[in-house]
N, C-alpha and C positions, 0 to 999 in steps of 0.2 A: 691602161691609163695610170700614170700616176698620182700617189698621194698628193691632196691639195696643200697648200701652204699659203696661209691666210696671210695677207697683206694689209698694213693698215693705210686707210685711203685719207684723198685729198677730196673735197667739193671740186665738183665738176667732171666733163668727161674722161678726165686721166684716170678716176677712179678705177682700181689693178684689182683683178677677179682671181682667184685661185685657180691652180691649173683646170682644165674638165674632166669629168670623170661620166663612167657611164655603168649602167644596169641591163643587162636584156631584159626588155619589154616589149612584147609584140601588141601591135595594136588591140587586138582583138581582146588584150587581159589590160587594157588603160589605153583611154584617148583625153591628152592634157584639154584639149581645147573643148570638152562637150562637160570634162568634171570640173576644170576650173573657173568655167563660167555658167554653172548652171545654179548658183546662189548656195552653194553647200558651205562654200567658204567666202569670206570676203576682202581678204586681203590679194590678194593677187590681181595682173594685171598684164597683157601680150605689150611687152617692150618694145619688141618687134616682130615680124610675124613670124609667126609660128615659136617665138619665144615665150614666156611666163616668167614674168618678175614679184614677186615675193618674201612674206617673212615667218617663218616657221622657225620653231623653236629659236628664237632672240636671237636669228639669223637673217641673212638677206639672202636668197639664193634667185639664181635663174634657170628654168626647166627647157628642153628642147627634146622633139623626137624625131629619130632618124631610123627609118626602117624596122627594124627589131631593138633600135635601144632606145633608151630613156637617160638624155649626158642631161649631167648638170655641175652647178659653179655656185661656191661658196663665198661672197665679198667677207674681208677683214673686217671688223668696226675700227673706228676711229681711234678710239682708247682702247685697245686693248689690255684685258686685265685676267687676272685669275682666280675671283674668287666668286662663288657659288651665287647665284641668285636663287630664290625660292620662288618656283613655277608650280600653280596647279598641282601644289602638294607633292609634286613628280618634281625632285630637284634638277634643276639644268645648270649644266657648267657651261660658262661665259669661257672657260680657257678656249686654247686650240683643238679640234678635231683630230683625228687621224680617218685616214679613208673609210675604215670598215667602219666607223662611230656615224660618217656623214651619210655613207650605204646604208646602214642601218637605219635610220631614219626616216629616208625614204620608204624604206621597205615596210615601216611600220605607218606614216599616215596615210601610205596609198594602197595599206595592205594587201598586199603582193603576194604573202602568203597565200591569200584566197582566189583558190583556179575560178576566174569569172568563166572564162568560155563552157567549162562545165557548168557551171549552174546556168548561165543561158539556155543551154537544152533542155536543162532539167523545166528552167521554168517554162519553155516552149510547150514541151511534152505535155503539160500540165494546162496549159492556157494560149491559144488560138490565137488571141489577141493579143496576147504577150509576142509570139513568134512573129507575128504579121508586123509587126511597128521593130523590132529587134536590130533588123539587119539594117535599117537607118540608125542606129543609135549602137557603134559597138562600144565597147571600153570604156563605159561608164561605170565605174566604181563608188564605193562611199572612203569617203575620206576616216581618219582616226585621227580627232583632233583635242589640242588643247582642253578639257571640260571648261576653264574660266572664262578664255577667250569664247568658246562654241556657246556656253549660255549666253554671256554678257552683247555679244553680237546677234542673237536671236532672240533675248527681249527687245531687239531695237525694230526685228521685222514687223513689227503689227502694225498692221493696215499703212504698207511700203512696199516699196518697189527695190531689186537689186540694183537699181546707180544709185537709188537715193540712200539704201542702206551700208551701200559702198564706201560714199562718202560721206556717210557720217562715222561711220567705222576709222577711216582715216583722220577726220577733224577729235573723236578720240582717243585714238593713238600719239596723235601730234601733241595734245593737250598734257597727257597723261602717261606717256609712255617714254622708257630709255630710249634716246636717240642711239641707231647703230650706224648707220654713213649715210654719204650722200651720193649716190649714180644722176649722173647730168645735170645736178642742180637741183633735184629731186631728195629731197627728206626721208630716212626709211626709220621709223620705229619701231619698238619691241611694242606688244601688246599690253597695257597696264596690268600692273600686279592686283593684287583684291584689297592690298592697305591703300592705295591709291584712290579705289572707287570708292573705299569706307568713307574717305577724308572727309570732315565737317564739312567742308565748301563745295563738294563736288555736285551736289545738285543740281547750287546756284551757277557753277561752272559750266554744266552739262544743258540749262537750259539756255546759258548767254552761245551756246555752242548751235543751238537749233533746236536741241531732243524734245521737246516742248514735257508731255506728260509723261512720256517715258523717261525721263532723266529721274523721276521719285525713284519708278521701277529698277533703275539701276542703281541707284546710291542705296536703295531700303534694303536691294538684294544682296547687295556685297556686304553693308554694314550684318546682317542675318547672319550669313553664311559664315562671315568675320568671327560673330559672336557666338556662332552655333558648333557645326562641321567644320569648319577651316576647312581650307583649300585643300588639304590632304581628307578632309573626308570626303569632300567631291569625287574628288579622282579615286578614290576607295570602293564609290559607288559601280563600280566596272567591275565589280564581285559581286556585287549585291544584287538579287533578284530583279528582274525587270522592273515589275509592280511595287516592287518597294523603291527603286531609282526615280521610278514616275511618281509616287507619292510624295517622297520628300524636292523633287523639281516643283511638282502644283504647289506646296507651302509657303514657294517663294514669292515675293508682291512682283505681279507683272509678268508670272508665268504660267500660262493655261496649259491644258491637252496636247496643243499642236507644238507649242512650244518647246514641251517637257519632251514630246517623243522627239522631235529634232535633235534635240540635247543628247538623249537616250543613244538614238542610232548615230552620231556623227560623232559622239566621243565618249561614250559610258560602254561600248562595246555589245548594246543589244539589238544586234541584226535585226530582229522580231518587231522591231518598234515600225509602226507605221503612220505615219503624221500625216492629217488628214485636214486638209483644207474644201471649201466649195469646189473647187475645181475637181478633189479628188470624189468629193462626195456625190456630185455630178456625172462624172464619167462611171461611178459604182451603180447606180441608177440608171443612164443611160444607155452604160455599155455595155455591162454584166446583168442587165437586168434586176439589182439586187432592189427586193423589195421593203423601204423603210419609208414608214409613216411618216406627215409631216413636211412641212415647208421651208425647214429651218434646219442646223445640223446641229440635233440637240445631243448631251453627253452619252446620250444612248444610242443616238445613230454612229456616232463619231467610234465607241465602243464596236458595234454589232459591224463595222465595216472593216475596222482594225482586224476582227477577229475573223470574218470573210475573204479580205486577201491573205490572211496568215496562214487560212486554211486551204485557197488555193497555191497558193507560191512556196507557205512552208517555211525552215524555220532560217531565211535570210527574205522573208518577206520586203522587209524595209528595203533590202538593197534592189529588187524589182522593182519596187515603186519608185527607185530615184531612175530607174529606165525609163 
């Protein structure tokens, strides 16, 4: 394949994609359509079938898989320009791509690096009920995403559903984020920066938007994090011990246990994280038999469970549990 050559677009279907380019990927180590719709991320969307339209890294790309690879397309922005925008403390250039920058990429939010199909047996080997459900579910992987966007998108999940936090994801990117083009009349933005959520107004923005009480949760958390760590210390936290990544996430207003380990495992880079909702705490009781007191899933059960699959699964825990 060759190198893409971003093109700057027009509104509407004429909008010109970059040439395609592709990865070997065989199913069995990434299935697009089980990881990009199974609420890990919320920006993506099947353009058409078996396509995946999306924005990573203050890009628009579209994903497709054919056999053993994994092609995909980089659209132009509108404006294109060249100079730095500051992302998640992880500077991102706005210029142009060259191939191996845009391969790369890939290779690191769908980390690629990590042989799934190995640890599938490993965790089969290990758990019965892991194998028995597996072979319905291949190529599930965990995403490596963004820290800003991956919190600020995951305070939004409490007590919500993935359409509803989908679209509210988009109604604040629209609000709030660099416009990069438009495909068929469709709007795509960059993910807001963290001075953007600090903003004095953005509360009152966030709540004319829908967010009802969670809109504190995000202007109190960016303004913090603003005044605190900055966005480079976020992203810093992907060195930093688990247990201290999850301590400084809970300090945030609007961010619990389940919250901080989603954070943890979907872009702080600790595999071990295992985020633990009724559902999970349900099936650890029902299916594993694991025996924890109580009616409720109190910080101790939420602990003693975390530490229960970690101990079966081992130390890519988290990424079983998104199987």
């Amino acid at each position: 394949s060759r190198s893409p050559t971003p093109m700057k677009l027009r509104d509407g279907p004429s909008a010109c994609p970059s040439l395609w380019r592709c990865l070997p990927c065989p199913p069995a180590e990434l299935r697009l359509d089980l990881v990009l719709s199974s609420g890990q991320s919320f920006r993506w969307w099947e353009s058409s079938p078996g396509a995946w339209t999306g924005v990573l890294r203050g890009r628009v790309w579209t994903l497709r898989q054919d056999g053993e690879r994994l092609w995909y397309t980089v659209y132009g922005e509108e404006d294109e320009h060249e100079e730095e925008e500051e992302r998640d403390g992880c500077p991102a250039k706005a210029a142009k791509l060259d191939a191996a920058e845009t391969d790369q990429i890939l290779r690191d939010y769908f980390q690629l690096d990590v042989g799934l199909s190995a640890l599938y047996r490993a965790w089969g080997a290990a758990d019965p009920l892991f194998r028995k459900v597996a072979n319905d579910f291949p190529g599930v992987r965990v995403l490596r995403q963004d820290p800003i966007e991956c919190l600020f998108s995951f305070i939004c999940t409490s007590n919500n559903h993935i359409s509803r936090i989908t679209a509210m994801i988009e109604r604040l990117c629209q609000a709030f984020g660099r416009r990069l083009c438009c495909l068929d009349s469709r709007p795509f933005h960059a993910f807001p920066s963290l001075s953007a959520l600090a903003g004095a107004d953005a509360e009152a923005r966030l709540r004319a938007l829908g967010f009802g009480y969670r809109a504190k949760f995000v202007s109190r958390s960016a303004q913090a994090i603003a005044e605190g760590l900055g966005a480079e210390g976020l992203c810093q936290l992907r060195t930093a011990p688990y247990a201290e990544a999850r301590r400084v996430l809970c300090a945030l207003p609007g961010v619990g246990a389940k919250v901080a380990d989603c954070v943890c495992l979907l872009s702080l880079d600790k595999a071990e994280a295992v985020p633990v909702d009724t559902h999970v705490w349900h099936i650890a009781r029902q299916r594993y038999g694991v025996a924890l007191g109580g009616k409720s899933l109190t910080p101790r059960a939420y602990q003693e469970i975390g530490d229960f699959f970690r101990g079966l699964w081992g130390p890519r825990a988290g990424w079983a549990q998104a199987v």
